[in-house]
C-alpha positions in Angstrom: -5.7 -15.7 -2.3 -4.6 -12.2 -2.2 -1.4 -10.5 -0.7 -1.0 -7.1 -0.3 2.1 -5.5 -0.3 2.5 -1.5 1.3 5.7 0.8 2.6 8.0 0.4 0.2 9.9 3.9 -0.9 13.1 5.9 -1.3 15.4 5.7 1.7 18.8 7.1 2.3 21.9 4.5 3.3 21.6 3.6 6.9 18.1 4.2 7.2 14.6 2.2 8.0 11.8 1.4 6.4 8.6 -0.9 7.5 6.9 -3.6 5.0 4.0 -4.6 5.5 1.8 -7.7 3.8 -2.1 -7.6 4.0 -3.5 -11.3 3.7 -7.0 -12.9 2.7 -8.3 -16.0 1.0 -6.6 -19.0 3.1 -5.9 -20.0 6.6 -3.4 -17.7 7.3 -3.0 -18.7 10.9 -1.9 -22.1 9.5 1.0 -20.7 7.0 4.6 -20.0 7.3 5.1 -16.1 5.9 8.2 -15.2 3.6 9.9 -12.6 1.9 11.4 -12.1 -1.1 12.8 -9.9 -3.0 14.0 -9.3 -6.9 16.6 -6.6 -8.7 16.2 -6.5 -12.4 18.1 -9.3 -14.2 18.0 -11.6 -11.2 15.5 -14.0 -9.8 13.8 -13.6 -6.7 15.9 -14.4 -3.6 14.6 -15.1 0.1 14.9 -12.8 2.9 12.9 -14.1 5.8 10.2 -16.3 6.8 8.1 -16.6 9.7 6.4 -19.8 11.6 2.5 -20.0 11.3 2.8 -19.4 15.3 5.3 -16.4 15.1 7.7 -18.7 17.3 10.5 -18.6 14.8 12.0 -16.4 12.3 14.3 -17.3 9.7 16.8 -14.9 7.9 18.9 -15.2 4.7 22.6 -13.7 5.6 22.6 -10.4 4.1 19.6 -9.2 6.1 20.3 -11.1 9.3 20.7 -8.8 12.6 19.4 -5.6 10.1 15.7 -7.2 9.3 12.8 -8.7 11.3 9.9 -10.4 10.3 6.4 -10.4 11.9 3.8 -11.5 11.8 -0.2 -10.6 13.1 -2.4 -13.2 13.2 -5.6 -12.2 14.6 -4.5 -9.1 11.1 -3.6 -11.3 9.0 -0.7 -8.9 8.1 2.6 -9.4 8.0 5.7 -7.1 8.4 9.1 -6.5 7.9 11.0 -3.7 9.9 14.3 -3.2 7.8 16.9 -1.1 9.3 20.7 0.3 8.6 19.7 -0.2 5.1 22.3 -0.9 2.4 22.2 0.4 -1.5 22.8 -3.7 -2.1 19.2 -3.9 -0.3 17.9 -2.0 -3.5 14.7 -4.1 -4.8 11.5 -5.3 -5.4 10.0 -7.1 -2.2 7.0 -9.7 -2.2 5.2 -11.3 0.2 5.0 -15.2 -0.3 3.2 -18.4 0.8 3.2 -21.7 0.0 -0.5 -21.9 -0.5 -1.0 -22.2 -3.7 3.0 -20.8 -4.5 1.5 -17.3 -4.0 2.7 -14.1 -4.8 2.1 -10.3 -3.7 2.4 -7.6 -6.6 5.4 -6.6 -4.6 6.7 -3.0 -3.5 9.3 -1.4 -4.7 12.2 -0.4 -2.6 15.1 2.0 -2.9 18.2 2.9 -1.4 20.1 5.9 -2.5 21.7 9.1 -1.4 
């Protein structure tokens, strides 16, 4: 299983930035997608998942109406646009699915002015 995280970067309050999550080694048509992401000193905490079909997306709070997750099947990539960024949005974000509880390398994102 491998995931690929890619986009991460330094962005300015309010802006956007696009995630993306390259997929290989399972039957990625057949798994729900999720993000994650870390700040130091903290555990990982969900952002957003995505059905296997890309029918339904799920959001944690913080992110919801800001964040949407996609998803590519016939890619096997997933995404995630993030917009009106926040300096609370400041993080490490990985790409994660249940097969096998795995993990991207993640990508670092940063907020700041």
């Amino acid at each position: 299983v491998q995931l690929v995280e890619s986009g991460g970067g330094l962005v300015q309050p309010g802006g956007s930035l696009n995630l993306s999550c390259a997929a290989s080694g399972f039957p990625f048509n057949d798994y729900d997608m999720s993000w994650y992401r870390q700040v130091p000193a903290n555990g990982r905490a969900w952002v957003a998942t995505i059905h296997n079909s890309g029918a339904y997306t799920y959001y944690a709070d913080s992110v919801k109406g800001r964040f949407v997750i996609s998803r590519d099947n016939a890619k096997n990539m997933v995404y995630l646009q993030m917009s009106r960024l926040e300096f609370e949005d400041t993080a490490v974000y990985y790409c994660y699915t249940l097969f096998r509880n795995s993990w991207g390398q993640g990508t670092q994102v940063t907020v700041s002015s």
